[in-house]
C-alpha positions in Angstrom: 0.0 0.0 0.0 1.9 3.3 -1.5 -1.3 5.8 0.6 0.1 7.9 3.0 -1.0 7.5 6.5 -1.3 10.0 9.6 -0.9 8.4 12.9 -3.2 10.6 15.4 -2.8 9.9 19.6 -4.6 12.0 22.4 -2.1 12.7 25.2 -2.4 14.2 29.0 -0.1 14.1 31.6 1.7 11.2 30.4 5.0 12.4 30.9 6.1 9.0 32.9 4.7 6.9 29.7 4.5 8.7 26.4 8.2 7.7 26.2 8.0 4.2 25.6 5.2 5.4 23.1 7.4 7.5 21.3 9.9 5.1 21.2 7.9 2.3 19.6 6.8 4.8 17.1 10.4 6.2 16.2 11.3 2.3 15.4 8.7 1.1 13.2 9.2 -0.7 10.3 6.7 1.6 8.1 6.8 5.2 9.4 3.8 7.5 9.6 3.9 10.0 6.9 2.6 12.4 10.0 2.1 12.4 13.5 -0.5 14.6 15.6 -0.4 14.1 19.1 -3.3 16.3 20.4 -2.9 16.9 23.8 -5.7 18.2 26.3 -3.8 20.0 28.7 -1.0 17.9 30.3 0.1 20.1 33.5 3.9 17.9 33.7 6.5 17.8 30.9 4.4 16.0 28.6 4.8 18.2 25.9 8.6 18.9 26.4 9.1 15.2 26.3 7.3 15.2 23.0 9.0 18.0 21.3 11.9 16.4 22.1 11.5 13.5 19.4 10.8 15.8 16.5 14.4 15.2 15.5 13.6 11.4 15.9 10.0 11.5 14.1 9.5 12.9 11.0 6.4 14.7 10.9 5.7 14.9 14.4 3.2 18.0 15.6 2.2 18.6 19.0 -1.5 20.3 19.1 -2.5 22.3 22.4 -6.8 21.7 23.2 -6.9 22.7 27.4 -9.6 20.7 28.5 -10.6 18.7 24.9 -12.0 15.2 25.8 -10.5 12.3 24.0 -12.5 12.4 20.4 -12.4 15.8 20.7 -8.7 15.7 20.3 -8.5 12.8 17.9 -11.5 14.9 16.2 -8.8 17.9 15.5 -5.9 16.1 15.1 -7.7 14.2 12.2 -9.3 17.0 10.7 -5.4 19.0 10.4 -4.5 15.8 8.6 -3.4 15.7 5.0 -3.7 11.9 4.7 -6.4 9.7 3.2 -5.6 6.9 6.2 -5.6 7.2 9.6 -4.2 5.3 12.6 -4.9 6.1 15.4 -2.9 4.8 19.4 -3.3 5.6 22.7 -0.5 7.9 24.7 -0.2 5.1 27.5 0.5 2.2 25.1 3.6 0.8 23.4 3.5 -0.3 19.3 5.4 -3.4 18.0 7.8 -2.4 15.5 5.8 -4.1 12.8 2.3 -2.5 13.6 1.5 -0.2 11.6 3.4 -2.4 8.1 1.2 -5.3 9.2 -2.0 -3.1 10.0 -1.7 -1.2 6.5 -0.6 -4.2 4.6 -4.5 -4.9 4.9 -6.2 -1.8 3.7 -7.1 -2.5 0.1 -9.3 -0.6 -2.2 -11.8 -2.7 -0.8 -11.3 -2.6 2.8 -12.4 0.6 4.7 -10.9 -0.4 8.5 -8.7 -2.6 9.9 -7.8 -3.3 13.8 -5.0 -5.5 15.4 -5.0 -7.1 18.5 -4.0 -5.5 21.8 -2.2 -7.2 24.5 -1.4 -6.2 28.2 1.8 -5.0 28.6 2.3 -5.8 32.5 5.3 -6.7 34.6 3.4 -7.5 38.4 0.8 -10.7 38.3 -2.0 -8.4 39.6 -1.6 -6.4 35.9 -1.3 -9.4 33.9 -4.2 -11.1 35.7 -6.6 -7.2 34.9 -5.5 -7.8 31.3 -6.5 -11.2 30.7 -9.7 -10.5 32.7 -10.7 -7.4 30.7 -13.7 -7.6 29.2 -14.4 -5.0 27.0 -14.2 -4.3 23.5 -15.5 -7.4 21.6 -17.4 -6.9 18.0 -18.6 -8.7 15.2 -17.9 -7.6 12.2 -19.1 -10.3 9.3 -18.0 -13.9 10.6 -15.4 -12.5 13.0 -15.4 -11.5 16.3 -12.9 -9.8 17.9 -11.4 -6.8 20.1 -10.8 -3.6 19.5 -10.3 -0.2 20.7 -8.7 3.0 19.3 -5.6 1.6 20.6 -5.1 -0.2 17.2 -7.5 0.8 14.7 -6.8 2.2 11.1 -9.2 3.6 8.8 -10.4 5.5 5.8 -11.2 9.3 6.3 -13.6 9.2 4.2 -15.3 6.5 6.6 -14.4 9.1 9.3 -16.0 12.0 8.0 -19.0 9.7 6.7 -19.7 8.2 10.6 -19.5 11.9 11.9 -16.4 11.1 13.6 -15.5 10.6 17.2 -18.8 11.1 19.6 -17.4 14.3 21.5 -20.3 13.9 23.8 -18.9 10.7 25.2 -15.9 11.1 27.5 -14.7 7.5 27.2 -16.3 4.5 25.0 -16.1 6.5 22.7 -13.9 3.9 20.1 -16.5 1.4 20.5 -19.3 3.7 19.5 -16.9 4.7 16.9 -16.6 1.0 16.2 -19.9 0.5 16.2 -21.0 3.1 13.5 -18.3 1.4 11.2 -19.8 -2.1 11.6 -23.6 -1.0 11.4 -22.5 1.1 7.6 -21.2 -2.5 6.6 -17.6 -0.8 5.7 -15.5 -4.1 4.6 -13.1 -4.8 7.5 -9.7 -6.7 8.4 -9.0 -8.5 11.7 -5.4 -8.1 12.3 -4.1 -10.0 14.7 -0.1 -10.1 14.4 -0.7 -6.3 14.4 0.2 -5.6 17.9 0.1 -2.9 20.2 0.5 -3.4 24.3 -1.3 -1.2 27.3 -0.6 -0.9 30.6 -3.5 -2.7 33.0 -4.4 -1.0 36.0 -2.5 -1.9 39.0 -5.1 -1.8 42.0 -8.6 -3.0 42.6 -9.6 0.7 42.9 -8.2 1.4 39.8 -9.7 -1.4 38.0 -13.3 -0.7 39.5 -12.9 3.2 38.8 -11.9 2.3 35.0 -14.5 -0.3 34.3 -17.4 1.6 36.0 -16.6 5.0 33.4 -16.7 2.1 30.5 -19.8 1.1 31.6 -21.2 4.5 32.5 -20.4 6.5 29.4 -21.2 3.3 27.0 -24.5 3.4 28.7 -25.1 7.4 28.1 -23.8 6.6 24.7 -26.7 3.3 24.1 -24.3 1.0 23.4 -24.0 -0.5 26.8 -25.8 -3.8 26.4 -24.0 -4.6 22.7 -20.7 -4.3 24.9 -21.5 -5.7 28.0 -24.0 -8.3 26.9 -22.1 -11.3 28.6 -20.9 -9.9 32.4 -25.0 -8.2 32.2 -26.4 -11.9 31.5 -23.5 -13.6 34.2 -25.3 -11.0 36.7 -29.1 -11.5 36.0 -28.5 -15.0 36.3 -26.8 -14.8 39.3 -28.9 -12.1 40.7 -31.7 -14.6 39.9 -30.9 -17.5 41.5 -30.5 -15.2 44.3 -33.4 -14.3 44.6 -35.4 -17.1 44.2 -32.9 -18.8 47.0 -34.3 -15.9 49.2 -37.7 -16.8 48.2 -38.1 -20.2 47.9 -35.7 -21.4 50.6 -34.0 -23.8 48.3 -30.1 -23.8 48.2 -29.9 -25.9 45.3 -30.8 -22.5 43.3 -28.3 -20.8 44.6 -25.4 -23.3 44.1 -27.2 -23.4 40.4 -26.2 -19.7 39.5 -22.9 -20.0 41.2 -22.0 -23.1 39.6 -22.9 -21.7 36.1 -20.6 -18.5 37.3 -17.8 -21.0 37.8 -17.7 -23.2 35.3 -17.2 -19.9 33.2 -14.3 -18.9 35.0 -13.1 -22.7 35.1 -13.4 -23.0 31.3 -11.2 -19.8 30.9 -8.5 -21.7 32.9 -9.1 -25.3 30.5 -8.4 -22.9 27.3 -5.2 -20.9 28.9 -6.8 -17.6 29.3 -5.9 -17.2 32.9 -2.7 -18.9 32.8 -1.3 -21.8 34.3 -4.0 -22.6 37.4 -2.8 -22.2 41.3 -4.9 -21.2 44.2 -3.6 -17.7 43.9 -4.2 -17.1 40.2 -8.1 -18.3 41.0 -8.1 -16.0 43.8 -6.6 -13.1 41.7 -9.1 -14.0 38.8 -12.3 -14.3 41.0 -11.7 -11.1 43.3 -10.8 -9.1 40.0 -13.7 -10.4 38.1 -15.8 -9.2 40.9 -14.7 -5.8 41.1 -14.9 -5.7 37.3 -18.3 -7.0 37.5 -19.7 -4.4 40.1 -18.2 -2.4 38.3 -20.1 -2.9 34.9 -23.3 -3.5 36.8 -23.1 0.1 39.3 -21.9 2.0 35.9 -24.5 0.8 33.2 -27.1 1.2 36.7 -25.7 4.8 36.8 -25.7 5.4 33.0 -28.8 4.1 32.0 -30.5 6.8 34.8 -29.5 9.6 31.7 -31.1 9.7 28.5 -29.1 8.5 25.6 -26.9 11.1 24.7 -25.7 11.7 20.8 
């Protein structure tokens, strides 16, 4: 593919990781033909840090929006743009060297969007564990399902300007409403999966609740909330269920019935590898996390849905 491509990230105070970023972006195997990093009002050295690879990356412009949510940003830094592609990364995350070759590699005349796979990039247990338990961010898209976020996505500006862009009245969610206005215009899409890109899990329990629960709230305000969070919704009415006709009925057996169906999921995950290798303190890790990620979802969609749809 010989179309130039403009690589557009939202940045605030992400002095201690925008590095790594930079970095991944000064090494890759097909460079950007320009770079917009919008950022919304960083008060550290952010933007000295970035001015400091201009030398390093061709095409690099910094863009000053004080208080510009995320597609707001992505929103400007798109519309300055010369290019007919756009990819488009988070500041927190790191890029494999082959990303955005592999990513473009796939957009055809034919194909509107592509996305690559994301993977957590986390030293401590308690990281890797949040990563592999993170549930957000699966589509369907033809015959394949899989996840994506604006960490690694790459599309046409036409399809861009088409879908009205990024919804600025969503804080975050905002790539999978995004997402999902690609899917529902039938744009022909590429899963890419050796197109990598690493993020950094949370690394506490209030961290992880704090995170899912704005998901879940803003993907709510934004009526999406139930084409994302379909599966954790259903694990919670069923359990919620057999709660409560435990509490009615007086029969335990319908209570160790909603449990047992909440376990097997978790169990299955283990059988298949996506937990790891099994020990008593990965199934703690896993269960306590998938709780908090759980209330989580449930208090934040609760919280969401008590808005009108917004948009």
């Amino acid at each position: 593919m010989t179309e130039k491509i403009s690589l557009v990230i939202t940045a605030k105070n992400e002095e201690s990781t925008v590095i790594r970023l930079l970095e991944s972006i000064a090494s890759q195997t097909r460079k950007p033909d320009e770079v917009f990093i919008v950022d919304g009002g960083s008060e550290d050295r952010t933007i000295s840090v970035i001015e400091g690879y201009k030398d390093h990356i061709s095409g690099l412009r910094v863009l000053i929006e004080p208080g510009a949510n995320i597609s707001e940003g992505r929103n400007r830094g798109i519309k300055e743009t010369q290019c007919s592609v756009i990819a488009v990364t988070d500041a927190g995350c790191r890029l494999d060297s082959m990303w955005l070759e592999r990513l473009s590699a796939k957009l055809g005349s034919d194909v509107v969007w592509c996305a690559g796979d994301h993977l957590p990039d986390a030293t401590p247990e308690f990281e890797e564990v949040v990563g592999k338990c993170s549930t957000e961010g699966y589509f369907t898209a033809g015959s394949t399902r899989f996840k994506a976020t604006a960490r690694n996505l790459l599309f046409r500006k036409e399809a861009w300007e088409e879908v009205g862009g990024f919804p600025e009245f969503l804080e975050i969610s905002e790539d999978a409403f995004f997402i999902y206005k690609l899917i529902d215009k039938c744009y022909k899409f590429q899963y890419v999966p050796d197109a990598k890109v690493y993020w950094k899990p949370r690394s506490s329990y209030r961290g992880v609740f704090r995170q899912f629960f704005r998901y879940a709230y803003w993907a709510a305000r934004g009526g999406i909330g139930f084409r994302i969070y379909w599966k954790p919704l259903l694990q919670q009415l069923i359990l919620i269920s057999s709660l409560v006709l435990w509490l009615l009925l007086k029969e335990l057996y319908l209570l160790l019935v909603g449990l047992g169906l909440i376990g097997a999921y978790v169990f299955r995950k283990f059988r298949n590898g996506t937990f790891g290798a099994f020990s008593l303190k990965r199934l703690f890790q896993v269960l306590s996390i998938q709780l908090v990620i759980q209330l989580a979802i449930f208090t934040g969609t609760c919280f969401g849905l008590i808005h009108p749809k917004d948009g």
